[in-house]
C-alpha positions in Angstrom: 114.9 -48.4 -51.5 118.3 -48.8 -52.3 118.6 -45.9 -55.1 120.1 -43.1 -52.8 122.5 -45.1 -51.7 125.4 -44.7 -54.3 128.5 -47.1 -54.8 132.2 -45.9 -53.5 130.1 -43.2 -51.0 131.0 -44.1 -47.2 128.5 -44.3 -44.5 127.9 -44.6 -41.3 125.8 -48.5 -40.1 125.0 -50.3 -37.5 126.1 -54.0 -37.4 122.8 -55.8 -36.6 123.4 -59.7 -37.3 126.5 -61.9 -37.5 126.9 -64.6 -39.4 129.9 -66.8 -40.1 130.2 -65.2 -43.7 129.3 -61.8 -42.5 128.1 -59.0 -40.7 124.7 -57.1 -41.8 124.7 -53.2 -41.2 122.2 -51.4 -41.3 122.4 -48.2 -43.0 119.0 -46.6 -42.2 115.8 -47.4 -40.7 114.6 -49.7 -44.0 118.2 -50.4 -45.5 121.1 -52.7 -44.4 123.4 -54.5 -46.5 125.8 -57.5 -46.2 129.8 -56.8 -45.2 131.5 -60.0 -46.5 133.7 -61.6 -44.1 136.8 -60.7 -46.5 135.9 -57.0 -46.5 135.8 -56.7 -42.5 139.7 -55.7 -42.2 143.0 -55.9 -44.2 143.9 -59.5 -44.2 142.4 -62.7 -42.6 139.4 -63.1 -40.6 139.2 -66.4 -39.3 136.4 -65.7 -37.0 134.0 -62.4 -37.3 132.7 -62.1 -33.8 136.8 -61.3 -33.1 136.2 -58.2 -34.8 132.7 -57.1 -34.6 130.1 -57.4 -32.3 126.0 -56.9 -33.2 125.1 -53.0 -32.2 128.8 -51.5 -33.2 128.7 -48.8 -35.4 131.0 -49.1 -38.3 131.9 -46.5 -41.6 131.5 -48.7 -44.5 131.7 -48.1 -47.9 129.3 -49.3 -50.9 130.9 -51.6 -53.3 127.3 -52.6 -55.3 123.9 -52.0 -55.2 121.9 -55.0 -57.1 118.3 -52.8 -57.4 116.6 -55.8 -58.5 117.5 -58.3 -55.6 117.4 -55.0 -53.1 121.1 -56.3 -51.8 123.5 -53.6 -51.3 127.3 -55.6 -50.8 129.6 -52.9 -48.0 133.2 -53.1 -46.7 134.8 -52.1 -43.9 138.3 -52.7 -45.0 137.8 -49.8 -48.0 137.3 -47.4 -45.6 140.8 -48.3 -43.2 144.4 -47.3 -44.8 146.1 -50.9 -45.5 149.0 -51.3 -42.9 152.5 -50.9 -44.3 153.8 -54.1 -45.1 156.7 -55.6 -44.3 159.7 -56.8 -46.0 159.5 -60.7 -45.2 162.4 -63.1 -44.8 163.0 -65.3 -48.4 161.4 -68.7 -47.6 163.5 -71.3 -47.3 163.9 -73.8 -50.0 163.9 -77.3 -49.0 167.6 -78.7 -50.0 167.2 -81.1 -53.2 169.1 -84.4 -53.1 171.7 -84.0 -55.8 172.2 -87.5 -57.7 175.8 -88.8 -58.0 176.7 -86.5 -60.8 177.0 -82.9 -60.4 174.5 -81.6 -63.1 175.0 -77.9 -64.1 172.1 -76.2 -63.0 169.8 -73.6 -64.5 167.9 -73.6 -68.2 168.8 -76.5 -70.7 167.4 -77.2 -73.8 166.2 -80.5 -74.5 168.6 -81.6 -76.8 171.3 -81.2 -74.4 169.3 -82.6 -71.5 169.0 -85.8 -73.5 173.0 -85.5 -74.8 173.1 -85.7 -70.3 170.8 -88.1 -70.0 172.2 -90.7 -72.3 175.6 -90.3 -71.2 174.7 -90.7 -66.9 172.9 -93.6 -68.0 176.0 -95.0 -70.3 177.9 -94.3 -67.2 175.2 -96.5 -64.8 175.9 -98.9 -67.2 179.7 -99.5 -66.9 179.5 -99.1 -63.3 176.7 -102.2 -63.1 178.8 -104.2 -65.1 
């Protein structure tokens, strides 16, 4: 059943059920196999009917063919060039509240963190007194 179809070969299917995890193509009379919801286009998918509707043809290509369970696993995605993407702003870091001391920032080994330590709390100690 599912031995001349081979994996990474592209074919044309017809999508014949939707479900919210999927869409099943068909890719003969006797054959259809399952297009996971992630490999339906490049990036998300929140809802599959947005994309596909039951009767389209689609090209898919065959990522696995299990012979033993007869399921053959297909994406549409491998078969589209991935869209250029574009060069994103840097996120904005939330500010940190600095404490009453300017510490100097970056990579400090533990000894000297604890040399810092004990002194800023020497120093809460004279001012509470």
């Amino acid at each position: 059943m599912t031995a001349k179809f081979e994996v990474g070969s592209v074919y044309t299917g017809k999508v014949t059920g939707l479900q919210a995890y999927g869409a099943f193509v068909a890719l003969d009379e006797e054959t259809q196999g399952l297009v996971h919801i992630s490999e339906v286009t490049h990036g998300f998918v929140k809802d599959i009917n947005e994309h596909l509707a039951v009767g389209d043809e689609v090209q898919v290509k065959v990522l696995s063919v299990d012979e033993e369970k007869g399921k053959i696993s297909l994406s549409i995605r491998a078969t589209q060039a991935a869209p250029e993407r574009k060069e994103s702003k840097p996120r904005r870091q939330k500010a940190v509240q600095a404490e009453d001391t300017a510490a100097p920032q970056g990579f400090n080994t533990l000894k000297d963190k604890l040399e810092e330590w004990i002194e800023q709390s020497n120093r809460k100690d004279l001012i509470k007194k």
